[in-house]
C-alpha positions in Angstrom: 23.6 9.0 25.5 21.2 11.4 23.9 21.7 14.7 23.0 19.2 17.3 24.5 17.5 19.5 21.9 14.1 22.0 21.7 11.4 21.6 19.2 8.1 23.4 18.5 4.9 21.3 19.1 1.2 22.7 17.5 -1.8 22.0 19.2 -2.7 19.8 15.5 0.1 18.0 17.2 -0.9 17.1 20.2 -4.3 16.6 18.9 -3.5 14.0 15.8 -3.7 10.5 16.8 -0.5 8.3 17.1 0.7 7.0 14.0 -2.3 8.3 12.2 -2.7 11.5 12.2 -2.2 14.3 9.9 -3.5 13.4 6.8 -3.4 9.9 7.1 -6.0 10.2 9.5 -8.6 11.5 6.3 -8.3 7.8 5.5 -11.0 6.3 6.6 -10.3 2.3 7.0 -11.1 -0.4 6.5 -12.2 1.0 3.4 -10.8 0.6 -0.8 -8.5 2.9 -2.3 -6.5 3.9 -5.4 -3.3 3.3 -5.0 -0.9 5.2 -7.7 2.6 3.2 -7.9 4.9 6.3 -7.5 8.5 4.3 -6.3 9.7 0.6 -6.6 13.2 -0.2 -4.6 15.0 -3.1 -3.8 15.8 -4.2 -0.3 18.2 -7.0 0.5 18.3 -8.3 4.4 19.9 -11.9 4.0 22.7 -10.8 5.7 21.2 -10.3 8.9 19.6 -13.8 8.1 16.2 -12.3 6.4 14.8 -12.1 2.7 15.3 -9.7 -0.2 12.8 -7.9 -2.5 10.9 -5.2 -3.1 9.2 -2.3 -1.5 6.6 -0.9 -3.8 5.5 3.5 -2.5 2.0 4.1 -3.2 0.3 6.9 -3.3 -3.4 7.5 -2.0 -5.4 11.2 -2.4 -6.8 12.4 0.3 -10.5 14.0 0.8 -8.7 17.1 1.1 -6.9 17.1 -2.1 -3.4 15.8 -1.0 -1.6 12.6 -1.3 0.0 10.3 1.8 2.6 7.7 1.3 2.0 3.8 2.2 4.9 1.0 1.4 4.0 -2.3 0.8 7.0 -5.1 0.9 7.0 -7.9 -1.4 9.7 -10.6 -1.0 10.9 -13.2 -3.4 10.9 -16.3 -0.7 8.7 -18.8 -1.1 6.8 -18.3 2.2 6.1 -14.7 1.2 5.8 -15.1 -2.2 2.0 -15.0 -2.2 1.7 -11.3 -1.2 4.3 -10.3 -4.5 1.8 -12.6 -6.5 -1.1 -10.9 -5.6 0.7 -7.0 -5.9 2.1 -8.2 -9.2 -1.6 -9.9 -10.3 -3.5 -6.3 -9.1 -1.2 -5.1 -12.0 -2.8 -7.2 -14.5 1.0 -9.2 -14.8 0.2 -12.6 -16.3 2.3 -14.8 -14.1 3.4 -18.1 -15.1 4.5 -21.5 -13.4 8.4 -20.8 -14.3 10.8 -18.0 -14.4 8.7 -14.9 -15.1 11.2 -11.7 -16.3 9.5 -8.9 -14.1 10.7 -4.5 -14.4 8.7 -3.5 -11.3 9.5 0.4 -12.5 7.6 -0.8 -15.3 4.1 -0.3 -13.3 5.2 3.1 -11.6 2.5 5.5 -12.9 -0.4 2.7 -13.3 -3.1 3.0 -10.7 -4.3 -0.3 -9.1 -7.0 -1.2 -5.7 -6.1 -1.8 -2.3 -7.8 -2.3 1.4 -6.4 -0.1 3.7 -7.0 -0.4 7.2 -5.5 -1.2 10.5 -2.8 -3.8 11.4 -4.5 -6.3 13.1 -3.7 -9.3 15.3 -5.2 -13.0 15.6 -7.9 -12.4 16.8 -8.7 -9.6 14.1 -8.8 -6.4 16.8 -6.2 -3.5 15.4 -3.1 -3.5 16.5 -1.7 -0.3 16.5 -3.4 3.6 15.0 -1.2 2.9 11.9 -2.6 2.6 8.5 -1.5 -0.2 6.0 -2.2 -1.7 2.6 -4.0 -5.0 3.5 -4.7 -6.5 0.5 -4.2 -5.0 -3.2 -6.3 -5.8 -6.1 -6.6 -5.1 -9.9 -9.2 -2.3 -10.5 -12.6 -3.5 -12.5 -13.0 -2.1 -15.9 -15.8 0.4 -16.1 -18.5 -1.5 -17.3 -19.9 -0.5 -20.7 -22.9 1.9 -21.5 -25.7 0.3 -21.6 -28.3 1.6 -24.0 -32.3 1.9 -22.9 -34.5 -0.3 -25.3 -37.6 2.5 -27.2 -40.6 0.7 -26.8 
């Protein structure tokens, strides 16, 4: 049984879309962001017959000068492995075939890429108003001056 309660609505309220409003509705998608590594935690669902591993909090600015919050997990199964790869890889972690000793708090502060955009189902259409990190990726170096030739 619920509980009855009040609460104030705003007309920015009403108007924000589901799950993206606010400012997470500044971010246009798909589109490539930032993403600063602000929070790494552990999460550990084996007993209800799931996986552990991490969930890495990223932060993306908005046009409007803020930040908004997206969560990526990574899990150390092998079926999911490929997504902790490829977060681990946008932060320039050499991996190796073996044991690889890996301090994800290490990388909390470093900024790497990302796609953000929809969820999306098989048959690529979005799936729902929210925003996710798609895919994450190491940022290119800034290429080097290049100096014009006198003639």
């Amino acid at each position: 049984m619920a509980t009855a309660r009040q609460f104030d609505v705003t007309q920015k309220d009403i108007e924000s879309e589901g799950g993206g409003g606010g400012a997470y509705a500044e971010i246009e998608v798909p589109n490539d962001y930032e993403l600063t590594l602000v929070d790494v935690e552990d999460y550990d669902k084996r007993e209800e017959g799931k996986t552990q591993g991490w969930v890495w909090t990223f932060e993306v600015d908005t046009p409007s000068g803020g930040t908004v919050p997206f969560r990526t997990w990574t899990a150390f199964s092998k079926n999911a492995r490929w997504k902790l790869l490829e977060v681990l890889e946008a932060f320039g972690y050499p991996i190796e075939e073996g044991i690889n000793d890996v301090d994800p708090d290490s990388f909390i502060g470093d900024v790497i890429g990302g796609t953000i955009d929809f969820p999306r189902d098989d048959n690529d259409e979005p799936e729902s108003d929210f925003r996710e990190i798609r895919v994450t990726f190491p940022l290119a170096d800034a290429p080097a001056p290049v100096e014009a030739e006198v003639l």
